[in-house]
C-alpha positions as CSV (number, residue, x, y, z in Angstrom):
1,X,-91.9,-52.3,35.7
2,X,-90.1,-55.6,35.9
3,X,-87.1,-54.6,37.3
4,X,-89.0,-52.8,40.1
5,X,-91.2,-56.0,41.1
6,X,-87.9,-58.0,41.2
7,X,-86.5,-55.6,43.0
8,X,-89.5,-55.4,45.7
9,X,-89.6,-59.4,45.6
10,X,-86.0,-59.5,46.7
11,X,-86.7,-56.7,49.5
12,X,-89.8,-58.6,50.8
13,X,-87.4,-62.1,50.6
14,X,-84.7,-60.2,52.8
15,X,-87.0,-58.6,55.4
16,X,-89.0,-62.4,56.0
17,X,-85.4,-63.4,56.5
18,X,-84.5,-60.5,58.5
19,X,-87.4,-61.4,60.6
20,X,-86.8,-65.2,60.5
21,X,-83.4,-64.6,62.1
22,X,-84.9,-62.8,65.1
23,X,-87.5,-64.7,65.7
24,X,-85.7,-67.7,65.6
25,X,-82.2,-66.9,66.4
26,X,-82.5,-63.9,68.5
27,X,-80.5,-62.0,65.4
28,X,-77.3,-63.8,67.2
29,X,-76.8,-65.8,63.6
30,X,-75.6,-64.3,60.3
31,X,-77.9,-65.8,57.1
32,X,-77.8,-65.9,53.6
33,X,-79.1,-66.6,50.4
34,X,-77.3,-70.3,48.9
35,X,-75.4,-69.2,45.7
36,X,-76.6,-65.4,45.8
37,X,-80.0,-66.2,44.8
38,X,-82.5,-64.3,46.9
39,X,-85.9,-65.6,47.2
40,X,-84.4,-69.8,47.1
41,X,-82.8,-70.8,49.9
42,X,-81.8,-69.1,52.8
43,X,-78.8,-70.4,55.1
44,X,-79.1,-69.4,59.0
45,X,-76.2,-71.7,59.8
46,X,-76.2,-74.6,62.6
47,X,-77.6,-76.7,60.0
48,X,-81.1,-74.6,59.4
49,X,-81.8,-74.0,56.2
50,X,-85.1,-72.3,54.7
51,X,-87.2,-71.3,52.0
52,X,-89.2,-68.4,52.0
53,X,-92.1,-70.7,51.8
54,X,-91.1,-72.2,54.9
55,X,-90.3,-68.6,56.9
56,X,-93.6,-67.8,55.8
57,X,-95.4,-71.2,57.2
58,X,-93.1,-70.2,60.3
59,X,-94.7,-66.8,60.5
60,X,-98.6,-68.0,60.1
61,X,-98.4,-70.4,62.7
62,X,-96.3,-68.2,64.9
63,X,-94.1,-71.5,65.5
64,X,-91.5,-71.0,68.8
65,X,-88.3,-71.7,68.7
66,X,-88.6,-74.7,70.3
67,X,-90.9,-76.4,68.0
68,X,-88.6,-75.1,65.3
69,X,-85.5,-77.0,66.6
70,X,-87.8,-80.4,67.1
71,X,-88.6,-80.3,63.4
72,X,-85.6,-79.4,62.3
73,X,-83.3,-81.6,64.4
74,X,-85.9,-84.5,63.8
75,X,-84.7,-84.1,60.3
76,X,-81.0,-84.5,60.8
77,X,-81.6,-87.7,62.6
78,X,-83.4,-89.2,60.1
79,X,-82.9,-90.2,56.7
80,X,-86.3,-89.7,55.8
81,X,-87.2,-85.5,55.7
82,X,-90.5,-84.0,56.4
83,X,-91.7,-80.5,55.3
84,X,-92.1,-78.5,57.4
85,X,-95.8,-78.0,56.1
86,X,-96.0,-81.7,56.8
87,X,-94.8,-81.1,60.3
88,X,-96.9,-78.7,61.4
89,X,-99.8,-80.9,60.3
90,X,-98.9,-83.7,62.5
91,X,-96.5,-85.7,60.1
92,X,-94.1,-87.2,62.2
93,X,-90.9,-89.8,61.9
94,X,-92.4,-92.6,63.6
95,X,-95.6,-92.6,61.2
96,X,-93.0,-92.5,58.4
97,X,-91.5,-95.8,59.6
98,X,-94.8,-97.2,60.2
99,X,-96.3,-96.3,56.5
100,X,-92.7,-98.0,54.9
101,X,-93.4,-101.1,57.1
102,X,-96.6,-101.3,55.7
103,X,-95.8,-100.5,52.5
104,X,-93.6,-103.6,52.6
105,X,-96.1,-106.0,54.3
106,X,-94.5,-106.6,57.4
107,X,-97.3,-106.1,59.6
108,X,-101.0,-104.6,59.1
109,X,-102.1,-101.1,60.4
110,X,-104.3,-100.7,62.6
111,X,-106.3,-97.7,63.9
112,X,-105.2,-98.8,67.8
């Protein structure tokens, strides 16, 4: 029984990858799993790496390619990384900056 669920885990795991690659990268990029271990994280190269938890946000919210690459390249130009949960729920850079300037009493926020 166990070694059939782990078994059907690691199937569903490649075909949400398999179907991460085309929608995403048009199939045109090999992926896989970081140190072997199906069902962590998955490496599509170009500097795009994803959980299955994030394929599956991905898939929900039917997120193009294009918003894809803005998240993802918003993250390599910043120190500070957003999920991409975060990110589809408006988080953005900017506000991060703004909340640490707050945080350190630089200026007051305001709703304007």
């Amino acid at each position: 029984m166990n070694d059939e669920l782990v078994k059907l885990y690691k199937d569903t795991c490649n075909k949400i990858a398999d179907s991460i690659n085309k929608h995403l990268f048009d199939s045109e990029h090999s992926y896989r799993w970081v140190s072997d271990r199906i069902g962590g994280v998955c490496d599509f190269g170009i500097s795009s790496f994803l959980t299955v938890e994030d394929m599956i946000l991905i898939l929900e919210n039917n997120m193009s390619k294009e918003e894809f690459f803005e998240w993802n390249n918003a993250n390599l130009k910043h120190v500070d990384y957003i999920s991409l949960y975060s990110w589809l729920q408006g988080c953005r850079h900017n506000l991060v900056e703004r909340w640490k300037r707050y945080m350190k009493g630089d200026y007051l926020m305001t709703t304007s």
